[in-house]
C-alpha positions in Angstrom: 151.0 116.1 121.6 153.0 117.3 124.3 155.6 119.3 122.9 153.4 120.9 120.2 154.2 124.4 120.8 157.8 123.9 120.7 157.5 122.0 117.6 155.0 125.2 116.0 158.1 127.8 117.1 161.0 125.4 115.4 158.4 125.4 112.3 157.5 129.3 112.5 158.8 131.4 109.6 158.9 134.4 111.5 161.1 132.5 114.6 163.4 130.8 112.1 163.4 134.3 110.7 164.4 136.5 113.8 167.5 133.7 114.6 169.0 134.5 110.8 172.4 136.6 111.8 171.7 138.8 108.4 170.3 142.0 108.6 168.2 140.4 105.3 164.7 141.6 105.2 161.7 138.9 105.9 160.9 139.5 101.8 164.5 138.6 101.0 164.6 135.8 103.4 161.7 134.3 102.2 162.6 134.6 98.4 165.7 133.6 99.0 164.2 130.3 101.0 161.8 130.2 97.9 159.0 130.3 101.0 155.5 130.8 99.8 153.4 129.5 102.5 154.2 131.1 106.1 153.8 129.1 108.7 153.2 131.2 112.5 153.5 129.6 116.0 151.1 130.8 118.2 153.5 133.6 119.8 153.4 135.4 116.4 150.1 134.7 115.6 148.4 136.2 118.6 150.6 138.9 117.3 149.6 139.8 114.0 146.1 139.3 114.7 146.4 141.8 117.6 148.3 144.3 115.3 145.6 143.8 112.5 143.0 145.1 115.0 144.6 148.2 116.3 142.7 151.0 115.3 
């Protein structure tokens, strides 16, 4: 698939997320969403891994 990173960041809690004009919290946004599963392009996911390694 060709376009399948765009496709991962329009999908991406955490991008769909940031783009919210609300000062909302992620917790609010995703109980307000009634989100359960988070789903992470690879932008944020090469970041949370990185910032679950950091000493």
């Amino acid at each position: 698939m060709e376009n399948e990173g765009a496709v991962n960041m329009e999908k991406c809690t955490l991008c769909n997320w940031e783009n919210v004009e609300s000062n909302e919290s992620l917790v609010d946004y995703l109980n307000r969403n009634g989100i359960m599963n988070v789903d992470l392009c690879d932008f944020h996911e090469r970041d949370l891994k990185a910032f679950c390694e950091e000493d």
